[in-house]
C-alpha positions in Angstrom: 51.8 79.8 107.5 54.8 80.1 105.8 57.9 80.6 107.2 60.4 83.5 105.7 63.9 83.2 105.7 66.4 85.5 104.8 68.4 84.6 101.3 72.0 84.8 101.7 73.9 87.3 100.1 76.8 85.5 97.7 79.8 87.4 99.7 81.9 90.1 97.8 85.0 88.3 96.0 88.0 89.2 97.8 90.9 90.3 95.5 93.8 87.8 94.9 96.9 88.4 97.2 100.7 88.1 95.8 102.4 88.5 92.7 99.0 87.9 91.1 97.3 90.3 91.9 100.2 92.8 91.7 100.5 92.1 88.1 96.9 92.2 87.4 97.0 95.6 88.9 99.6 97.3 87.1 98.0 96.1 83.7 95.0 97.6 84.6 96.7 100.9 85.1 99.0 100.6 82.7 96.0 99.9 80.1 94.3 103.4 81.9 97.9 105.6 80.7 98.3 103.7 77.5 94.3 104.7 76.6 95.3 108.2 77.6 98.1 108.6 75.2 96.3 107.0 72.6 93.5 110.3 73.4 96.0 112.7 73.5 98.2 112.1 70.5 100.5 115.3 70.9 102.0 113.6 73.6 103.2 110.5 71.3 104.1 113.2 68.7 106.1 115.6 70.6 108.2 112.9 72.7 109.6 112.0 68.7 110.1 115.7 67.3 112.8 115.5 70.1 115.1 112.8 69.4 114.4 113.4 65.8 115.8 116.8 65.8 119.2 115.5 68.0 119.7 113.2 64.8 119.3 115.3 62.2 121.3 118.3 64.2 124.5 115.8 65.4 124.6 114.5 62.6 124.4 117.0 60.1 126.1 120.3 62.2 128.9 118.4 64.0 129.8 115.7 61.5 132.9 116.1 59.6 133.7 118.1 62.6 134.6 115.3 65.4 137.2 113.4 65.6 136.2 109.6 66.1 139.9 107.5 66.5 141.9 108.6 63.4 139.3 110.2 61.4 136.8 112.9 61.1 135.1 111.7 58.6 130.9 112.2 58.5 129.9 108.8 57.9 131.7 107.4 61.1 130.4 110.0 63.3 127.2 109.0 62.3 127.8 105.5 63.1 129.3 106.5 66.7 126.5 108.9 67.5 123.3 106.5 67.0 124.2 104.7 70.4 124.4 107.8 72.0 121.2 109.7 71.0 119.3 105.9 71.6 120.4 106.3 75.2 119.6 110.3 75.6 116.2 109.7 74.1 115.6 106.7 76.4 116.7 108.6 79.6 114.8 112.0 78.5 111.7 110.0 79.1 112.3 110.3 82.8 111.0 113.8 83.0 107.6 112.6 81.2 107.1 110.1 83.8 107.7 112.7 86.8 105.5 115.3 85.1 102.5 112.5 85.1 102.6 111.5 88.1 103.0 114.8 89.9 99.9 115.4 87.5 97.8 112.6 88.7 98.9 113.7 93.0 98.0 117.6 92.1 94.4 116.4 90.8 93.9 113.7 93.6 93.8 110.8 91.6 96.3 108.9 93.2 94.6 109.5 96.6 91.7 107.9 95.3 94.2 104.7 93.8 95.2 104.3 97.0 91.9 104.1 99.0 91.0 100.8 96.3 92.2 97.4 97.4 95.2 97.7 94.7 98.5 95.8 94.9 101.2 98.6 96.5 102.7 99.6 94.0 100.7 99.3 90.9 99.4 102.7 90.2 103.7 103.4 89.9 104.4 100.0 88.0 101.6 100.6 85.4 102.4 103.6 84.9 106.1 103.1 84.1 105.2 100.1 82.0 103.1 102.4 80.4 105.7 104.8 79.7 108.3 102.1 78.7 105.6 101.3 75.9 105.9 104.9 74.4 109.3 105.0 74.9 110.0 101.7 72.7 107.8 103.1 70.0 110.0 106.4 70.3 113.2 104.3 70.0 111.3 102.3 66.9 110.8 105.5 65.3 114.1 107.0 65.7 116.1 103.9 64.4 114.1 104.2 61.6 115.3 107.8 61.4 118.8 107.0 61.8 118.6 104.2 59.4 117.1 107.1 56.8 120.6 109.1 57.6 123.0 106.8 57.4 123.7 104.9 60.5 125.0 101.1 59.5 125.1 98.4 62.4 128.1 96.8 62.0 130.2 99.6 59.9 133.1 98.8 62.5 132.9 95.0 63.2 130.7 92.3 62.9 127.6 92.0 64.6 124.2 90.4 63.7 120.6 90.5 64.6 120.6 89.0 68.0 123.1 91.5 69.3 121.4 94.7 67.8 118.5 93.8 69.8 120.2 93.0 72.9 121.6 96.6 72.4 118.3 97.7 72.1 117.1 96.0 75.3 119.6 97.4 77.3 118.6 100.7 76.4 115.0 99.9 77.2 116.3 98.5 80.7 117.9 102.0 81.3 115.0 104.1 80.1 112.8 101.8 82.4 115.0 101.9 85.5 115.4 105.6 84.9 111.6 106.2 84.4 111.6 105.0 88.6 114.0 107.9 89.1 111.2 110.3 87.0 108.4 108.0 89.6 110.4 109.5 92.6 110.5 113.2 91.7 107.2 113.6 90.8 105.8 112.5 94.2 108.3 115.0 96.0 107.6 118.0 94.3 103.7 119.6 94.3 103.1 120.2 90.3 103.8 118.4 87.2 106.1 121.6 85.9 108.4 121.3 89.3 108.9 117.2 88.1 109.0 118.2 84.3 112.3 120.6 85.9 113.6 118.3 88.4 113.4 115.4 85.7 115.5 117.2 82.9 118.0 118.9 85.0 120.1 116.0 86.4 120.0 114.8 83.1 121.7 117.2 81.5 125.4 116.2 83.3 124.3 112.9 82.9 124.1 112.4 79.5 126.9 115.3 78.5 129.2 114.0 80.9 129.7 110.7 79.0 131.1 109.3 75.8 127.6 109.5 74.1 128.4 112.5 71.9 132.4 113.1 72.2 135.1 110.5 72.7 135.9 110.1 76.5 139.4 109.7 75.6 139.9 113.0 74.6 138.2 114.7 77.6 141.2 115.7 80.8 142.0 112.6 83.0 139.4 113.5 86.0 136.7 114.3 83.5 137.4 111.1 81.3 136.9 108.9 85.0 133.7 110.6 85.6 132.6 109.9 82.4 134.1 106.4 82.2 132.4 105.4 85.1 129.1 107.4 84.6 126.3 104.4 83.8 124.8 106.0 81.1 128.1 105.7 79.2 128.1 102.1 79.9 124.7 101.6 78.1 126.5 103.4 75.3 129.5 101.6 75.1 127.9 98.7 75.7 125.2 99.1 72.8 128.1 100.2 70.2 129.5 97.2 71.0 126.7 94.8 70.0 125.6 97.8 67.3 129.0 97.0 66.0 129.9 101.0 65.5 133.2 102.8 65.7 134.2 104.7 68.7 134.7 102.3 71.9 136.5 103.6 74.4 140.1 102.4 75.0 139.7 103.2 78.8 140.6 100.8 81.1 137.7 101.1 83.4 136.1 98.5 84.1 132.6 99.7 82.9 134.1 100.3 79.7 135.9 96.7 79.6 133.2 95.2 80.2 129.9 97.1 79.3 127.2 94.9 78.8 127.4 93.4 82.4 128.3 96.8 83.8 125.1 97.9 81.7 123.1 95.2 83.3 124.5 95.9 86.9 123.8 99.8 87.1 120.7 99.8 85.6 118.7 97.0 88.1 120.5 98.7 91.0 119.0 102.2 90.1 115.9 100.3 89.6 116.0 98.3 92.5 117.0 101.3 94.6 114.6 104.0 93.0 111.4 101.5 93.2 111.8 100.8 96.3 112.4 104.6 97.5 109.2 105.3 95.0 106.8 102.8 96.2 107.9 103.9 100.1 107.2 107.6 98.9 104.1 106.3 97.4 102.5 104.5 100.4 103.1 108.0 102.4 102.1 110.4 99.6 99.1 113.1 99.8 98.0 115.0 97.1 
């Protein structure tokens, strides 16, 4: 007689706890949007036709007709708008985040995410490292475009290559913390064309109501405060600062004193705010 015995089953690997794991997740499902974009291509190509069109309209219609310190002439407009339309274009992306994840909670799939042993909070961080991606290849694109129309870092005062890329990260710092906002909106509304809406139409004040287009210093006293104090102006100030462009604003607020740290300090307190209010929306979210 032989004697049977029952062969042990090797036990199901347990995923990795922590940070670890959390990262590991949100590549994964950042790598699922970025393949997504890369199958839909009219998504890439319509997020540039955008900003494209804001460069060649500014600069083309309203230069020669804005006053930038003592001068209206073309050239310096063009140098003062670039950091401006950067910033918009970043922002904008916000409404492209909301409308894909209100898209993923109308078809269920985020149900699904959330019954697999995933990190809380990956499905939204891969997703908005996904749409950070696209939005640095937008920006890529459209300083390309800028450089094609005449925009010169430096045209004011000196700057050099560090600094323009600092500028640049600060902008991809606001686009990403604002992206969280765009997280936010599309889990509270119920389809992707309510979070395409409620993503564009706070924007709108946001971006006009600040020195990105117009000199603040010409705007009436309470509107000037609002806009000197708006952090979207201090991403703009901030980057034609290190972009070394005409225009700064001679306010004394202190967001316009001192915009790279006010830059800094507004956009991780929206992020940290708006992640956490996302990842809490998240966790009690049905489709």
């Amino acid at each position: 007689m032989t004697a049977v015995t029952d062969t042990p089953r090797p036990a199901a690997p347990r995923p990795a706890g922590g940070i670890g794991q959390s990262v590991r997740d949100s590549l994964v499902v950042a790598k699922r949007n970025l393949i997504r974009m890369t199958r839909i291509p009219e998504m890439i190509l319509f997020g540039l036709i955008q900003p494209v069109m804001f460069v060649v309209l500014f600069t083309y219609v309203f230069g020669g007709s804005m006053q930038i310190g003592d001068t209206t002439d073309p050239d310096v407009y063009k140098n003062f708008l670039m950091a401006g339309i950067f910033a918009q274009t970043v922002t904008f992306a916000t409404a492209g985040a909301g409308a894909g994840i209100a898209d993923d909670m109308h078809k269920g799939l985020i149900d699904r995410f959330r019954s697999l042993p995933m990190a809380r909070g990956a499905v939204l961080t891969g997703r908005t490292v996904a749409d950070l991606v696209q939005t640095a290849i937008t920006l890529l694109v459209l300083a390309v475009v800028a450089l094609l129309v005449g925009w010169r870092p430096g045209s004011a005062e000196p700057t050099n290559f560090g600094k323009i890329m600092g500028g640049f990260a600060l902008l991809l710092l606001l686009g990403y913390a604002f992206t969280w906002i765009g997280a936010l909106i599309g889990l509270s509304v119920r389809t992707p064309e309510a979070a395409t809406s409620g993503g564009l139409i706070w924007l709108f004040p946001v971006t006009f109501l600040s020195n990105a287009f117009v000199d603040s210093s010409k705007m009436t006293p309470w509107l000037q405060h609002v806009a000197d104090w708006n952090p979207f102006s201090a991403t703009v100030q901030a980057c034609r600062k290190l972009f070394g462009d005409p225009g700064l604003s001679p306010s004394d607020a202190w967001p316009m004193q001192h915009p790279v740290w006010a830059s800094l300090i507004y956009s991780v307190l929206i992020l940290v705010v708006f992640r956490t209010l996302a990842v809490r929306k998240y966790r009690n979210a049905s489709a």
